[in-house]
N, CA, C and O atoms as a Maestro MAE file, in Angstrom:
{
 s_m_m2io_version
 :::
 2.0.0
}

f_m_ct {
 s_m_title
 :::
 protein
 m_atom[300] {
  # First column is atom index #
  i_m_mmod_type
  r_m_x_coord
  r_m_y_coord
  r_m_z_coord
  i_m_residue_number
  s_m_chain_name
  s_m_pdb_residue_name
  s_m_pdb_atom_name
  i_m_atomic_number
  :::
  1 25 82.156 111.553 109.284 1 A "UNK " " N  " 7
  2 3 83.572 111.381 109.549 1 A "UNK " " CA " 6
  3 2 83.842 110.007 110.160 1 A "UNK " " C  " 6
  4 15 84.730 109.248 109.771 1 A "UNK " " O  " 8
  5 25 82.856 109.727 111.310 2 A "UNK " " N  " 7
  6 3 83.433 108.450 111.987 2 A "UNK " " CA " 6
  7 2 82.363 107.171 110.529 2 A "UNK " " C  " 6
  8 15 82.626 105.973 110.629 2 A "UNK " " O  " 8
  9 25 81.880 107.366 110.004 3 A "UNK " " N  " 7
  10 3 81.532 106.567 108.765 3 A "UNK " " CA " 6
  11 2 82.385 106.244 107.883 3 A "UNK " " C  " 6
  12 15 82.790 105.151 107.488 3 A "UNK " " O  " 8
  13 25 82.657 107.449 107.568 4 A "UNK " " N  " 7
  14 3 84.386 107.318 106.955 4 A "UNK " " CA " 6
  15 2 84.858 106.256 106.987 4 A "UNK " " C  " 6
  16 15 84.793 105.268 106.256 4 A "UNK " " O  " 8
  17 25 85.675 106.647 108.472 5 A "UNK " " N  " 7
  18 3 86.715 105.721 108.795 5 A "UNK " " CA " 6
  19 2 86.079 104.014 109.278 5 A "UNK " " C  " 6
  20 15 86.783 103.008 109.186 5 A "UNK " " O  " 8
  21 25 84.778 104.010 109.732 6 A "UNK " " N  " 7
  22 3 85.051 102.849 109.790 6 A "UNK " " CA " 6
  23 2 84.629 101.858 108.238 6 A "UNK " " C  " 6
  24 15 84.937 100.668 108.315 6 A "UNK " " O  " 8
  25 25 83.894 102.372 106.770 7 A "UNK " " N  " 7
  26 3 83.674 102.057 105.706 7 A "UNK " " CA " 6
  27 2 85.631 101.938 105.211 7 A "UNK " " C  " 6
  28 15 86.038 100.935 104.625 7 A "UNK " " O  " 8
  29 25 86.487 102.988 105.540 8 A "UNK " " N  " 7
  30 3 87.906 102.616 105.463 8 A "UNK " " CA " 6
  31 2 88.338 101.370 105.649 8 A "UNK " " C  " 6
  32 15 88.751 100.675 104.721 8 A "UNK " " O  " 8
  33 25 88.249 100.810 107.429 9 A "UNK " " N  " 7
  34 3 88.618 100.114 108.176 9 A "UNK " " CA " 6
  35 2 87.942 98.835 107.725 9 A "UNK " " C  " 6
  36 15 88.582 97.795 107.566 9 A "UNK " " O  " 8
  37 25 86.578 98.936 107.514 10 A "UNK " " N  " 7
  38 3 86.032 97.418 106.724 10 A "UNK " " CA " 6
  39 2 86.988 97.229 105.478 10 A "UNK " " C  " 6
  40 15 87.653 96.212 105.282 10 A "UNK " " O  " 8
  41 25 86.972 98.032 104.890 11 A "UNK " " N  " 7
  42 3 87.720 97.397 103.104 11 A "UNK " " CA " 6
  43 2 89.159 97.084 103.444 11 A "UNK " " C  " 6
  44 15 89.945 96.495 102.702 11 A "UNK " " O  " 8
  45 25 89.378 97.490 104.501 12 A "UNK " " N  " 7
  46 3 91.469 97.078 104.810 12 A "UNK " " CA " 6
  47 2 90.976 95.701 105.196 12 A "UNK " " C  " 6
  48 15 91.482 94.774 104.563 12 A "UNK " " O  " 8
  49 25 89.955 95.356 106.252 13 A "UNK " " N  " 7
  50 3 90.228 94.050 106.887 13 A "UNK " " CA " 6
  51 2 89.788 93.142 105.697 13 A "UNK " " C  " 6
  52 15 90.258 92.007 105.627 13 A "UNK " " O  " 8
  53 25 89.045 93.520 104.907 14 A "UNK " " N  " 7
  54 3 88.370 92.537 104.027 14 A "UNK " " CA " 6
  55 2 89.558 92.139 103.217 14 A "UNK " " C  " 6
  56 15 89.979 91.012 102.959 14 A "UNK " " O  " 8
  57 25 90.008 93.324 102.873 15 A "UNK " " N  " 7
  58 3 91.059 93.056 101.779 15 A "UNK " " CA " 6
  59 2 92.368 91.897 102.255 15 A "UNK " " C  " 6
  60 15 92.804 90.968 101.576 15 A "UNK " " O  " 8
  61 25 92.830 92.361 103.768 16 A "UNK " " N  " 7
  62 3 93.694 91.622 104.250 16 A "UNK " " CA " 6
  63 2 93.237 90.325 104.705 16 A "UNK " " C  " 6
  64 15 94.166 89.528 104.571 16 A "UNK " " O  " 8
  65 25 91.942 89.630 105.309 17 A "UNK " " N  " 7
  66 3 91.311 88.730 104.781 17 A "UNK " " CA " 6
  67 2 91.729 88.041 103.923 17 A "UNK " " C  " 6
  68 15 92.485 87.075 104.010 17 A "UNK " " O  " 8
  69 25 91.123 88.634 102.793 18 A "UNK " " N  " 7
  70 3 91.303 88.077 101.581 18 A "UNK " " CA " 6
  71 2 92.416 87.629 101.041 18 A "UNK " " C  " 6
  72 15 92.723 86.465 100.786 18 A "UNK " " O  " 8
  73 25 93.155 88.849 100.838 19 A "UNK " " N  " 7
  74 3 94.918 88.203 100.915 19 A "UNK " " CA " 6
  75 2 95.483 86.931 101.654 19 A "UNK " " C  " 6
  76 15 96.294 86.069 101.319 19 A "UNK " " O  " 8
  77 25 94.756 87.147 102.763 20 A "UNK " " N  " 7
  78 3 95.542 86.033 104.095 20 A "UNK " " CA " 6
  79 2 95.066 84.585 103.306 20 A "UNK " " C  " 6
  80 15 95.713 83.689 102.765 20 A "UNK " " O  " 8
  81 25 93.829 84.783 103.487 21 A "UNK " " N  " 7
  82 3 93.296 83.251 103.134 21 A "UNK " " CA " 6
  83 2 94.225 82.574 101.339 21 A "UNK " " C  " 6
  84 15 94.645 81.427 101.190 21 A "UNK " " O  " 8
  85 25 94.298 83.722 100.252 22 A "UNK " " N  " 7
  86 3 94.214 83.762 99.288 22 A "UNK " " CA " 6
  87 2 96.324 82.712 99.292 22 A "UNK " " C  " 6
  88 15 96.716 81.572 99.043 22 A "UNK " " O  " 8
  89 25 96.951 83.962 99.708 23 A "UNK " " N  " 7
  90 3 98.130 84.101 99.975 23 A "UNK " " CA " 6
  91 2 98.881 82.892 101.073 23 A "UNK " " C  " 6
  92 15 99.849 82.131 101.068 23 A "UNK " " O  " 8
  93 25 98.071 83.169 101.718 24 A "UNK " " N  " 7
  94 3 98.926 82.312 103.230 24 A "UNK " " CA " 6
  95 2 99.631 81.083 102.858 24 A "UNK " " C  " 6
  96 15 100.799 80.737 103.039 24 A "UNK " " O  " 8
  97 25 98.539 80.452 102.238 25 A "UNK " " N  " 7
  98 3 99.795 78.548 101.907 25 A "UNK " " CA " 6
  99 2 100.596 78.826 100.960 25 A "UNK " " C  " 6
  100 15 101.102 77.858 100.392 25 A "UNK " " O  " 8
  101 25 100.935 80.083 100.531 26 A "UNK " " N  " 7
  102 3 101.749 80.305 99.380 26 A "UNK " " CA " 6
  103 2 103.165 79.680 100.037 26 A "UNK " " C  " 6
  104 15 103.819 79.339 99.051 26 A "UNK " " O  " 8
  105 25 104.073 79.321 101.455 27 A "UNK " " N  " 7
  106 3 105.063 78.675 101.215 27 A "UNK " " CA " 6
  107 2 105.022 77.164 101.459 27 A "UNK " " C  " 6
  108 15 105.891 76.511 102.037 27 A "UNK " " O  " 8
  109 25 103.382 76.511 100.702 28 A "UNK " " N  " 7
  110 3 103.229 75.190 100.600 28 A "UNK " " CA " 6
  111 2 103.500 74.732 99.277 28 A "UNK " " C  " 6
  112 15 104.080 73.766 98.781 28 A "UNK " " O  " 8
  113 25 103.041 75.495 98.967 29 A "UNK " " N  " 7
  114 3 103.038 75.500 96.871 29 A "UNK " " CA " 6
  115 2 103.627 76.033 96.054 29 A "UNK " " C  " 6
  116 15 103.395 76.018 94.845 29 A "UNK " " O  " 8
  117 25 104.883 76.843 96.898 30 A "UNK " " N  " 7
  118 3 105.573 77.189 95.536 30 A "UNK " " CA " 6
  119 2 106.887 76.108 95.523 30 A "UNK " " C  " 6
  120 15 107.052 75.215 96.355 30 A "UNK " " O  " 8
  121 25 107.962 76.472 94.141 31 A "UNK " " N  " 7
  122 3 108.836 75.045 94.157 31 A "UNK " " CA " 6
  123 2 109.922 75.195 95.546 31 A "UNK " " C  " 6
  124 15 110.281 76.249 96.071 31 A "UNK " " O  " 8
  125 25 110.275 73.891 95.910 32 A "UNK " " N  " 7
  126 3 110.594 73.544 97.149 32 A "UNK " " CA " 6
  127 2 110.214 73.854 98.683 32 A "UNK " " C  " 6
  128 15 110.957 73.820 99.663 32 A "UNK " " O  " 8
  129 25 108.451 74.255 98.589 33 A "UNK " " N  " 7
  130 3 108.178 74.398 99.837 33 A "UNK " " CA " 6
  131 2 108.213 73.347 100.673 33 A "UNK " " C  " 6
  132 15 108.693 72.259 100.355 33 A "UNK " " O  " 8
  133 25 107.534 73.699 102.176 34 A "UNK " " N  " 7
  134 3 107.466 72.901 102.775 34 A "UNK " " CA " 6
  135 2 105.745 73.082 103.424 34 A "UNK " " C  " 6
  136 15 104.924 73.939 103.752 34 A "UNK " " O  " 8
  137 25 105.935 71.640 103.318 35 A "UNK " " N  " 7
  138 3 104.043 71.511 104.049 35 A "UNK " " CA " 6
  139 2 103.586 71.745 105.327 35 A "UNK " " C  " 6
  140 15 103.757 71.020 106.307 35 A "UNK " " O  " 8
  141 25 103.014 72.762 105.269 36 A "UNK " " N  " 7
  142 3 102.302 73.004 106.770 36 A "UNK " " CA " 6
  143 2 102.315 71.755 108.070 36 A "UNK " " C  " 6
  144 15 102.205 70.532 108.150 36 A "UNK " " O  " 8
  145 25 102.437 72.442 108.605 37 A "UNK " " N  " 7
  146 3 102.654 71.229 110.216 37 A "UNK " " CA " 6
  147 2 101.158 70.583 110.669 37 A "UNK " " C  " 6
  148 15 100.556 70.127 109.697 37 A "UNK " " O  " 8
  149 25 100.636 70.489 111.603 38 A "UNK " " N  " 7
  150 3 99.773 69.912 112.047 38 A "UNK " " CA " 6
  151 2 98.809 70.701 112.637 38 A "UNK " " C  " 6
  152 15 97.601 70.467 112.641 38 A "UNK " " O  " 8
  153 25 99.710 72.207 113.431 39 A "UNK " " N  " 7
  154 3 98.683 72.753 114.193 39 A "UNK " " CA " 6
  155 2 98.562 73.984 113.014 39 A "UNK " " C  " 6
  156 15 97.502 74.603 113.111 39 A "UNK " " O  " 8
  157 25 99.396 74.411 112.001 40 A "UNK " " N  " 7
  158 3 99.279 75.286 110.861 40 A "UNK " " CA " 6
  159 2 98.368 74.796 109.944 40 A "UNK " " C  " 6
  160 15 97.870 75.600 109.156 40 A "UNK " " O  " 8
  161 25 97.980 73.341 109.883 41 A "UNK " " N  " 7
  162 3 96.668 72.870 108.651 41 A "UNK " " CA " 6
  163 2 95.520 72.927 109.615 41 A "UNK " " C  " 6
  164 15 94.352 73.123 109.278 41 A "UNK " " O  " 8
  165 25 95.842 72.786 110.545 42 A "UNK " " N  " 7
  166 3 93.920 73.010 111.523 42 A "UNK " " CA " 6
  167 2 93.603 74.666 111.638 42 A "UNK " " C  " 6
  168 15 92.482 75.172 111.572 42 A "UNK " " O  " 8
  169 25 95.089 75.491 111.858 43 A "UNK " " N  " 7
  170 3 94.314 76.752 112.008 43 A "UNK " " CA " 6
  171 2 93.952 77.439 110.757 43 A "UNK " " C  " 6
  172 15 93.105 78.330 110.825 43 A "UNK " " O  " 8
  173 25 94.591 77.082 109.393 44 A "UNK " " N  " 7
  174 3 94.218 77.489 108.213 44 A "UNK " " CA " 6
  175 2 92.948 76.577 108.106 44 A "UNK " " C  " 6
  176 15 92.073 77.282 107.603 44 A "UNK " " O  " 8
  177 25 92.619 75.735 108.274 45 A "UNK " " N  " 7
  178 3 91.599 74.977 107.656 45 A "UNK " " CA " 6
  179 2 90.434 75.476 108.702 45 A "UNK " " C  " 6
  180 15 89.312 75.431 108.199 45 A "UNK " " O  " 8
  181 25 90.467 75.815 109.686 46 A "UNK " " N  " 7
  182 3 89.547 76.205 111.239 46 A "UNK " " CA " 6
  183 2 88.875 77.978 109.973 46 A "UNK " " C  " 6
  184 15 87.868 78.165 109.290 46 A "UNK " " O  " 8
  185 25 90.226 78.908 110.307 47 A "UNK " " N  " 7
  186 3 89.569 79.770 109.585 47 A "UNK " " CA " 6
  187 2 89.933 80.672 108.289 47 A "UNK " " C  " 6
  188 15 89.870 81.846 107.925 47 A "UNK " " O  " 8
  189 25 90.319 79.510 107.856 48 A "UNK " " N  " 7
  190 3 90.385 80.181 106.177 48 A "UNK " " CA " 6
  191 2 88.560 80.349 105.505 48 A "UNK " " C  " 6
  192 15 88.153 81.360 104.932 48 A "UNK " " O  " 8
  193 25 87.843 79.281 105.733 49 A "UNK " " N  " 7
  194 3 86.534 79.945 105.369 49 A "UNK " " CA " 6
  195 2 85.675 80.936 105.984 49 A "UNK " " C  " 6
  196 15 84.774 81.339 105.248 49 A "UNK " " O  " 8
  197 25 85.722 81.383 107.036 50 A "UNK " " N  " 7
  198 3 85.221 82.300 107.672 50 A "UNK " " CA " 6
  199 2 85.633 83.475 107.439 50 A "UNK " " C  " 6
  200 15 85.006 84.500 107.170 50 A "UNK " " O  " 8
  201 25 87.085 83.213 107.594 51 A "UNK " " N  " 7
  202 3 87.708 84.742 107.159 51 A "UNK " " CA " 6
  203 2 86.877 84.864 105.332 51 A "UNK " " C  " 6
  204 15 85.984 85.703 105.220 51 A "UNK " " O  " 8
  205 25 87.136 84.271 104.452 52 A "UNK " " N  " 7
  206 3 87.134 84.239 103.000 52 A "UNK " " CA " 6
  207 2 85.569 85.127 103.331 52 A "UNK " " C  " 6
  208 15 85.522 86.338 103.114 52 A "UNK " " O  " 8
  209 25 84.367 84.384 103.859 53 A "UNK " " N  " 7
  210 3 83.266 84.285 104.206 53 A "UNK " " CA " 6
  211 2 83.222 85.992 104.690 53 A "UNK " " C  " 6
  212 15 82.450 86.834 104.232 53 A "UNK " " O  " 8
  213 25 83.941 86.142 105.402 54 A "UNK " " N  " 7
  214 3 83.463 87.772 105.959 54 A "UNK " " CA " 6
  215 2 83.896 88.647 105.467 54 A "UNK " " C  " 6
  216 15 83.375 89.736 105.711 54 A "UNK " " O  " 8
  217 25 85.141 88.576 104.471 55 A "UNK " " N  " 7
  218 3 85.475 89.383 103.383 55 A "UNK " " CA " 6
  219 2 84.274 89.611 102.350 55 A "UNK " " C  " 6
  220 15 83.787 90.700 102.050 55 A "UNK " " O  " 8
  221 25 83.984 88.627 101.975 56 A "UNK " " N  " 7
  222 3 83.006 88.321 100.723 56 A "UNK " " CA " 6
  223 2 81.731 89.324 101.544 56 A "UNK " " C  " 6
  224 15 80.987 90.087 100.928 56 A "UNK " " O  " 8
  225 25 81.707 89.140 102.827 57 A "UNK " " N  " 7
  226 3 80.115 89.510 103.135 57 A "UNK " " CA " 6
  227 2 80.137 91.095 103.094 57 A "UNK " " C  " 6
  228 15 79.285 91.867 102.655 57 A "UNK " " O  " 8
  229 25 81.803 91.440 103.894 58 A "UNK " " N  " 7
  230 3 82.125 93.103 103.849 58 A "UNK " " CA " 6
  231 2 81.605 93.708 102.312 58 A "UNK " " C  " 6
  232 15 80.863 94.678 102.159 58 A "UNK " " O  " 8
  233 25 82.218 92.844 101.208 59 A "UNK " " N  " 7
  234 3 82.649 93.249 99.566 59 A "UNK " " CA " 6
  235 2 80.473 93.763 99.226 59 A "UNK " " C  " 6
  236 15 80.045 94.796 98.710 59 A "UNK " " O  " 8
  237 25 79.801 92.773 99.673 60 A "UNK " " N  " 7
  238 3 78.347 92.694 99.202 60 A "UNK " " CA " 6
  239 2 77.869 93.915 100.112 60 A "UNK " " C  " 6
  240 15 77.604 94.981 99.556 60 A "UNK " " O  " 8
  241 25 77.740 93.773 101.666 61 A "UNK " " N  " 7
  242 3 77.427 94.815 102.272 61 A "UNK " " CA " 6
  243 2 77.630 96.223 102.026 61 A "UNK " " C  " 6
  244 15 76.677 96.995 102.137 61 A "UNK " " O  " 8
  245 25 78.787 96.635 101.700 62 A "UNK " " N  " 7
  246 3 79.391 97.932 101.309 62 A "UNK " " CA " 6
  247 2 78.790 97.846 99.913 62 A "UNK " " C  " 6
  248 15 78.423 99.018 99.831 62 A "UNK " " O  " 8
  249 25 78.538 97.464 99.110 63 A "UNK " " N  " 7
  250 3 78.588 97.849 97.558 63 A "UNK " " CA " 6
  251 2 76.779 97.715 97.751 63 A "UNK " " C  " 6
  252 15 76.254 98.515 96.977 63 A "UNK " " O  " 8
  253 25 75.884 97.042 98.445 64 A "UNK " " N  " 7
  254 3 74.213 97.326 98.636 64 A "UNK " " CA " 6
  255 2 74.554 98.231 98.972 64 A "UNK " " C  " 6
  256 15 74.523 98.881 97.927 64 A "UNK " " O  " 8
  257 25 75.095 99.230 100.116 65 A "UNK " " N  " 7
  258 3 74.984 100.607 100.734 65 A "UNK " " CA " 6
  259 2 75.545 101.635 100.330 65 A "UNK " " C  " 6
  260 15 75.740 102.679 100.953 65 A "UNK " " O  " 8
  261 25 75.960 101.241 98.750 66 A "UNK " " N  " 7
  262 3 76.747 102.834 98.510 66 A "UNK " " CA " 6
  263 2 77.881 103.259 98.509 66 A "UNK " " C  " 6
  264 15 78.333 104.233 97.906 66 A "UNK " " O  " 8
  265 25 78.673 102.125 99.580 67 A "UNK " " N  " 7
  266 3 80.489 101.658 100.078 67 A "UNK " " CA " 6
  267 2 81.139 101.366 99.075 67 A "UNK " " C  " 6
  268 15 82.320 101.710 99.040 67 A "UNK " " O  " 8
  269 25 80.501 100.576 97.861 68 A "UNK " " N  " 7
  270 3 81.144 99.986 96.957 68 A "UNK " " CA " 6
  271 2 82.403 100.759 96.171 68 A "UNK " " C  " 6
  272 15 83.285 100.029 95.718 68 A "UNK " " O  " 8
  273 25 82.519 102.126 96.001 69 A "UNK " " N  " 7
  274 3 82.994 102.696 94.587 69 A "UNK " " CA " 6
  275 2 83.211 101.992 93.601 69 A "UNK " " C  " 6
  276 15 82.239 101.376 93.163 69 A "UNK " " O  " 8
  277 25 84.189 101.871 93.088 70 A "UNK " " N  " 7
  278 3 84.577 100.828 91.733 70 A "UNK " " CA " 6
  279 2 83.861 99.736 91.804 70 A "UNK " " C  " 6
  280 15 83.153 99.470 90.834 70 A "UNK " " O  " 8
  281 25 83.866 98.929 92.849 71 A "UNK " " N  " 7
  282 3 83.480 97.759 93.057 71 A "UNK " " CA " 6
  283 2 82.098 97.625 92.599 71 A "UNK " " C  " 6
  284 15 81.726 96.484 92.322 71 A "UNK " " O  " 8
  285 25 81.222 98.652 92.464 72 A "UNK " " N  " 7
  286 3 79.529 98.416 92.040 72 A "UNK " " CA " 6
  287 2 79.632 98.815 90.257 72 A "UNK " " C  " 6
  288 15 78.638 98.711 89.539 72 A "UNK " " O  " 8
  289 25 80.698 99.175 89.840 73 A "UNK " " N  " 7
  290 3 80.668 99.419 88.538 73 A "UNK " " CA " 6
  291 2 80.935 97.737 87.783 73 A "UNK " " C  " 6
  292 15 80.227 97.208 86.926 73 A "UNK " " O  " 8
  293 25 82.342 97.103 88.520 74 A "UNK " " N  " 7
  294 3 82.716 95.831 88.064 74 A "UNK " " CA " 6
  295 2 81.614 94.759 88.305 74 A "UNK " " C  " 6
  296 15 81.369 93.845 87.518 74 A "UNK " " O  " 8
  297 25 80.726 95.070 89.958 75 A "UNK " " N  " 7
  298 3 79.949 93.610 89.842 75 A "UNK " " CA " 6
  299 2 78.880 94.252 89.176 75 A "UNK " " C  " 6
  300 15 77.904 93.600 88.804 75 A "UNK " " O  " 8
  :::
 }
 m_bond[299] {
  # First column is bond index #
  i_m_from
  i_m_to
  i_m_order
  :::
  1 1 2 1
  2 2 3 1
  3 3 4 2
  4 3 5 1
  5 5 6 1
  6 6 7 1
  7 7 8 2
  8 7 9 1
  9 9 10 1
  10 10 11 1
  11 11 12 2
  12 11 13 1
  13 13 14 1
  14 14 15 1
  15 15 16 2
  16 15 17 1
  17 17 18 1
  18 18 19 1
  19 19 20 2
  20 19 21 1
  21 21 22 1
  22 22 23 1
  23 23 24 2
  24 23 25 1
  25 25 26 1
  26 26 27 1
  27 27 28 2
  28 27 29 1
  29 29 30 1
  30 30 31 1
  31 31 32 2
  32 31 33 1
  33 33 34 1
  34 34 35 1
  35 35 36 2
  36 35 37 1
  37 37 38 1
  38 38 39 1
  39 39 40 2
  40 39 41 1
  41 41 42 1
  42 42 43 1
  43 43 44 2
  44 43 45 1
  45 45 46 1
  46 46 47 1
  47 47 48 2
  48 47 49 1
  49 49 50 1
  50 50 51 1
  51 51 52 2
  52 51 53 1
  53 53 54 1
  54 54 55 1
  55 55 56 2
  56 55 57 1
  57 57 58 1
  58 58 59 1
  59 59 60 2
  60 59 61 1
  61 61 62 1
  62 62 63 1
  63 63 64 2
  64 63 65 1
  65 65 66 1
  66 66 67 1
  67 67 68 2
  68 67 69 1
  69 69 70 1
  70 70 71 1
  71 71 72 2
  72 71 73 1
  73 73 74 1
  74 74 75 1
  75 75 76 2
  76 75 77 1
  77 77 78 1
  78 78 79 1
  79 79 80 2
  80 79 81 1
  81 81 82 1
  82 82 83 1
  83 83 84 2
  84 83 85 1
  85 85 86 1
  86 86 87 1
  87 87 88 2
  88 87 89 1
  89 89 90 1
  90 90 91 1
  91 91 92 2
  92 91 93 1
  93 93 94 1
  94 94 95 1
  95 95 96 2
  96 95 97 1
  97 97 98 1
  98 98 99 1
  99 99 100 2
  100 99 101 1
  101 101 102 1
  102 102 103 1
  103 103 104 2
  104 103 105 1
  105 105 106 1
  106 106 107 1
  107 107 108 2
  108 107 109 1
  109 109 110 1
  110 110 111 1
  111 111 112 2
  112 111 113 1
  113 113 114 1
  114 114 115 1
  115 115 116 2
  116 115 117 1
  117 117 118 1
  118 118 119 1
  119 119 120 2
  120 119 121 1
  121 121 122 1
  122 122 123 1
  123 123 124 2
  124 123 125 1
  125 125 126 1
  126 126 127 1
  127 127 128 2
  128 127 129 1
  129 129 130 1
  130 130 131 1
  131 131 132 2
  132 131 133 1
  133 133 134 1
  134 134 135 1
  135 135 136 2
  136 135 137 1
  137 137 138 1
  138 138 139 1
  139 139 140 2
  140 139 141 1
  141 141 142 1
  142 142 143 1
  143 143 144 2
  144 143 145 1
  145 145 146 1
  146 146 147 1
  147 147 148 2
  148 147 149 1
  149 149 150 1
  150 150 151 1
  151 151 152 2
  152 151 153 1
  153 153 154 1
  154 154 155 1
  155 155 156 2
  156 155 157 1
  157 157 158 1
  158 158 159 1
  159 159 160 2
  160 159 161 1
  161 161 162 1
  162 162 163 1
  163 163 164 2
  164 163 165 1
  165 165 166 1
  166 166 167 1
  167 167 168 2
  168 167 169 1
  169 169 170 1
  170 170 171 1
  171 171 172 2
  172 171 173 1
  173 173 174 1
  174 174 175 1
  175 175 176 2
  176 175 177 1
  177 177 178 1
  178 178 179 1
  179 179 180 2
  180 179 181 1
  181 181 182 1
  182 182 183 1
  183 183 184 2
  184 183 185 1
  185 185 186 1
  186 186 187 1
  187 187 188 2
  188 187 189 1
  189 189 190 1
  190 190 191 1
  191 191 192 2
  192 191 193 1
  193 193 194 1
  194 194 195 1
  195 195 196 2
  196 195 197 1
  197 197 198 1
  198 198 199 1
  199 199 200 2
  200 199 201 1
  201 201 202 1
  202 202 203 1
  203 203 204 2
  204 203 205 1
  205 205 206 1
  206 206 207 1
  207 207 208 2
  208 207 209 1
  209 209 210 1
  210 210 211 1
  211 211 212 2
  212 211 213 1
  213 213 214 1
  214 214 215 1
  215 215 216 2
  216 215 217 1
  217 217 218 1
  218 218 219 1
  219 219 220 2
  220 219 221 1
  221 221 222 1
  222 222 223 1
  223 223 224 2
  224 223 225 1
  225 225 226 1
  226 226 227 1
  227 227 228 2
  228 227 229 1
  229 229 230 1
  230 230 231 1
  231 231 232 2
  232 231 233 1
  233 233 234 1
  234 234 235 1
  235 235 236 2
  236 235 237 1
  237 237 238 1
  238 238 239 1
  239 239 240 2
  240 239 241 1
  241 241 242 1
  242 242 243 1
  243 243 244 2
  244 243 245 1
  245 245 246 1
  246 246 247 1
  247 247 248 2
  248 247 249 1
  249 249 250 1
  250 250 251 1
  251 251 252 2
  252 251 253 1
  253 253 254 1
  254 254 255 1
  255 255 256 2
  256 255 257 1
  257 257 258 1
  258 258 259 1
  259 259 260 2
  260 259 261 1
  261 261 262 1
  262 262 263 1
  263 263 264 2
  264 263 265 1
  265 265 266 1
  266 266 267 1
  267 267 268 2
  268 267 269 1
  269 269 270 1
  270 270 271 1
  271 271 272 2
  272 271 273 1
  273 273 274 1
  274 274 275 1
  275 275 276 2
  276 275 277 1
  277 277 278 1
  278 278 279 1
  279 279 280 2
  280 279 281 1
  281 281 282 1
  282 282 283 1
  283 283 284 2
  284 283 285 1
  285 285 286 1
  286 286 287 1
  287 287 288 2
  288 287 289 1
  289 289 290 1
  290 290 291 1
  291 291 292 2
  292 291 293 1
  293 293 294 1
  294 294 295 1
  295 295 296 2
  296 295 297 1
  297 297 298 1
  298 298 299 1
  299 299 300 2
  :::
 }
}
């Protein structure tokens, strides 16, 4: 039960992770955005790879142990 929930709780953060990093400069790049400020390009640039990085590591960890569902059929 408490496996469960925390194999749950990994795939939400990974996923939202993922989104964040994936998503976030989305109001740099679409038409008429505006470009991130100074202290918004250091904290995306500080941890957009780490986050990306610990998603990716959740996605491998869970799918070696069995966590995967779908996910061990696609990789």
């Amino acid at each position: 039960m408490v496996l469960q929930a925390v194999v749950i709780a990994g795939w939400c953060v990974a996923i939202a992770l993922a989104m964040l990093v994936v998503y976030g400069p989305y109001s740099v790049y679409k038409e008429g955005g505006t470009p991130f400020n100074m202290a918004e390009n250091i904290a995306y640039g500080t941890f957009s790879r780490t986050a990306w990085g610990l998603a990716i590591a959740w996605v491998i960890y869970a799918c070696q142990n069995g966590y995967g569902g779908e996910f061990n059929n696609i990789l």
